[in-house]
C-alpha positions as CSV (number, residue, x, y, z in Angstrom):
1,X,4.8,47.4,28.4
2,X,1.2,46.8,29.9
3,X,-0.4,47.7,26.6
4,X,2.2,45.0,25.0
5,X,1.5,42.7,27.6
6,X,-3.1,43.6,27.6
7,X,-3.4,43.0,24.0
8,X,-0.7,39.7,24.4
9,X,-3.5,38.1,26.5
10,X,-6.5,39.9,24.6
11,X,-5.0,37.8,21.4
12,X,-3.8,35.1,23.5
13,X,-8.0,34.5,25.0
14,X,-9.4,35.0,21.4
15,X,-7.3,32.4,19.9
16,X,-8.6,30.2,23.0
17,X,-11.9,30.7,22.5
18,X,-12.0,30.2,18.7
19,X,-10.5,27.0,18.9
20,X,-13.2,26.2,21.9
21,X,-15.8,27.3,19.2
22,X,-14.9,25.3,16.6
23,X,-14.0,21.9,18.0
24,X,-16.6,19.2,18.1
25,X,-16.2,15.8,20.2
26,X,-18.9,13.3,18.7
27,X,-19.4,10.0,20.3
28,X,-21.7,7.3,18.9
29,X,-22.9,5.1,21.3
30,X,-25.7,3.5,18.8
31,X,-24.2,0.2,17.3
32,X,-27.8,-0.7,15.7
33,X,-26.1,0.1,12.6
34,X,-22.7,-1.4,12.9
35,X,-23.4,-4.2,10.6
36,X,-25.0,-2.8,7.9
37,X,-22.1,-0.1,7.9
38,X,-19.9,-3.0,8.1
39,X,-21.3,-4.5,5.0
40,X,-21.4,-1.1,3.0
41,X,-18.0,-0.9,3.8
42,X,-17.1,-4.1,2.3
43,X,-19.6,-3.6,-0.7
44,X,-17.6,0.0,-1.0
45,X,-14.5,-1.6,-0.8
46,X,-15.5,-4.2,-3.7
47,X,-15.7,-2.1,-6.0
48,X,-12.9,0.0,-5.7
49,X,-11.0,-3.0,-6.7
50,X,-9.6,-3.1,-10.0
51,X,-11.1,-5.8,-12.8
52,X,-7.2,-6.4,-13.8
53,X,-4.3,-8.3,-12.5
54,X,-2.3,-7.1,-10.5
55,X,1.0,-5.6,-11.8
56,X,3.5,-6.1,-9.3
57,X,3.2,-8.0,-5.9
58,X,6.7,-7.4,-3.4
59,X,7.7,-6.8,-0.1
60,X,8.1,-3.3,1.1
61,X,12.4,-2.8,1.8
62,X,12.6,0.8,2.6
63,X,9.7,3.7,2.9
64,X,10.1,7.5,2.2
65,X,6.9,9.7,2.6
66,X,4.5,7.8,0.5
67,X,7.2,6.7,-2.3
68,X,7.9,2.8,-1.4
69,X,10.9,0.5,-2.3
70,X,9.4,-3.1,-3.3
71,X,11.4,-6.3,-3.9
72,X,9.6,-7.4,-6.8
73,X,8.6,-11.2,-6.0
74,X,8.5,-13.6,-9.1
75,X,5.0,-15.3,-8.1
76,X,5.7,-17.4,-11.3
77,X,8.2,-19.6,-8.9
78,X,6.2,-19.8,-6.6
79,X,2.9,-22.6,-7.3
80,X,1.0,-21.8,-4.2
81,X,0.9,-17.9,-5.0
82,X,-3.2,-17.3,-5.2
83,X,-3.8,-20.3,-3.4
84,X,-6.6,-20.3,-0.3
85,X,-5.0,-21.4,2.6
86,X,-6.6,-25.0,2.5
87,X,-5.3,-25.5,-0.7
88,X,-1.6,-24.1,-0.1
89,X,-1.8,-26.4,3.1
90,X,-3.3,-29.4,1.6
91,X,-0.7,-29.1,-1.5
92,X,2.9,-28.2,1.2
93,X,1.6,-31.3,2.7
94,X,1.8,-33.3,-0.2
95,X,5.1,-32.7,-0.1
96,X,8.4,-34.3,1.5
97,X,9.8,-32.4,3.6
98,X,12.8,-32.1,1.3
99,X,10.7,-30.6,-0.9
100,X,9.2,-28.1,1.3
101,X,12.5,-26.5,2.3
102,X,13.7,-26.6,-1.3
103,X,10.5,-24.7,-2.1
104,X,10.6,-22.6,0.4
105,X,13.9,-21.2,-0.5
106,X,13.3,-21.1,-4.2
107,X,10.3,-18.8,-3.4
108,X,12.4,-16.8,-1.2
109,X,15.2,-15.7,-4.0
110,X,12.5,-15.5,-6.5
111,X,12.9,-12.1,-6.8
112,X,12.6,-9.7,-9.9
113,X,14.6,-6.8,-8.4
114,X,13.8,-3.1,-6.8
115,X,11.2,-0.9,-7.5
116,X,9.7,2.0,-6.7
117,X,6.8,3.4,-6.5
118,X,4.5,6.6,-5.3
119,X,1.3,6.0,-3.2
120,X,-0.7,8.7,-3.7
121,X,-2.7,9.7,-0.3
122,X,-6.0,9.4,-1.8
123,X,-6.4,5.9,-3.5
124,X,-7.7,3.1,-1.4
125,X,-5.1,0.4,0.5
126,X,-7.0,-2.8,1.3
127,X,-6.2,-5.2,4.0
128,X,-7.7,-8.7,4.7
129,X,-8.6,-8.7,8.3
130,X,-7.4,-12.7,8.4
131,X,-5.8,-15.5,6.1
132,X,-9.4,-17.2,5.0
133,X,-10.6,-16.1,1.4
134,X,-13.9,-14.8,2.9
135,X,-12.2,-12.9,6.0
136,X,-13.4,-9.1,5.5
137,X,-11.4,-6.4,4.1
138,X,-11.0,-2.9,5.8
139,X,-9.3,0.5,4.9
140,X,-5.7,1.1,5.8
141,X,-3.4,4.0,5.4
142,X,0.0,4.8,4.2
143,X,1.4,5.0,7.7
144,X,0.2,1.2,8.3
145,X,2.6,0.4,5.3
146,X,6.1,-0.7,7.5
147,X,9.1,-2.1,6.3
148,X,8.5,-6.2,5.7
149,X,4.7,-5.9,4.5
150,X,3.7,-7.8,1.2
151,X,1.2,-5.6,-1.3
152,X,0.0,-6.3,-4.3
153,X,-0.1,-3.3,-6.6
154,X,-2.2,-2.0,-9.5
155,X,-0.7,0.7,-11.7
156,X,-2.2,3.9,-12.9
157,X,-1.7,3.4,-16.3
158,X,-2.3,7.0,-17.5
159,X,0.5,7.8,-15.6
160,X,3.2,6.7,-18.3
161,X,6.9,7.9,-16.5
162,X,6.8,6.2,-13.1
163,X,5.1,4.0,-11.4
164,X,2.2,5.5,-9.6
165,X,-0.6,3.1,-7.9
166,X,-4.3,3.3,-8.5
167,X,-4.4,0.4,-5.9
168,X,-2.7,-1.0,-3.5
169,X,-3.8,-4.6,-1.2
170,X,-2.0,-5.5,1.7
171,X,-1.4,-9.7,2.1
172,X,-3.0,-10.9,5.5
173,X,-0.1,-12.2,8.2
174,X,-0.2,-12.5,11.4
């Protein structure tokens, strides 16, 4: 029992102090270089970006693991869809507002149906940090995606069977 219980702690202290060993807390307090990181960031980000259209743009209805349900939305309804914001405000208030709620909920049951899709971990996910065209872009990761989010999604088209991103953008709301 004492030998059982001396090599318990012998193992019990060596697994202690390996962890202790390896573990590494880095803190860096030097922000001289915060925006020229900032701006290889977004230069990084850039050109991850695909030179294509996008090939499916919906909101996210259900989430398991990294495979995502979208409800395809028809942005062919919808005439503000790739809009700035100045121009989809100046053109909503151009209209009556008649028009604006008919509009509103023609673009809301504009949809194309379900899909899924598979996220892979590695590829990059993209969200605007605000609504204005030159607002900056950061990394996000799969467990940002929630139910009720908008992406945009490009395809890996060597994957022919399912629908696999190569890219994925978040759309900007508040």
């Amino acid at each position: 029992m004492k030998k059982t219980l001396l090599l318990l702690t012998i193992s019990l202290l060596t697994v202690v102090l390996v962890w202790c060993s390896t573990s590494e807390t880095t803190t860096n307090t030097d922000t001289s270089n915060n925006n020229s990181t900032t701006t290889e960031t977004n230069i990084e980000i850039a050109s991850m970006k695909p030179e294509s259209a996008m090939d499916i743009y919906g909101k996210i209805i259900a989430t398991e693991g990294n495979e995502f349900t979208l409800l395809e939305v028809d942005t062919s309804k919808d005439p503000t869809f790739g809009m700035a914001p100045a121009d989809k405000k100046a053109y909503m208030m151009n209209l009556s507002q008649e028009q604006r709620m008919a509009l509103k909920d023609e673009i809301r049951n504009a949809t194309l149906g379900n899909v899924k899709i598979m996220i892979p971990v590695w590829i990059p996910v993209i969200v605007k940090t605000a609504s204005w065209p030159e607002a900056e872009e950061v990394m996000w990761s799969l467990a940002d995606m929630t139910v009720g989010s908008y992406i945009s999604v490009w395809y890996n088209q060597e994957v022919k069977d399912r629908n696999v991103a190569k890219y994925v953008k978040k759309s900007f709301t508040k």
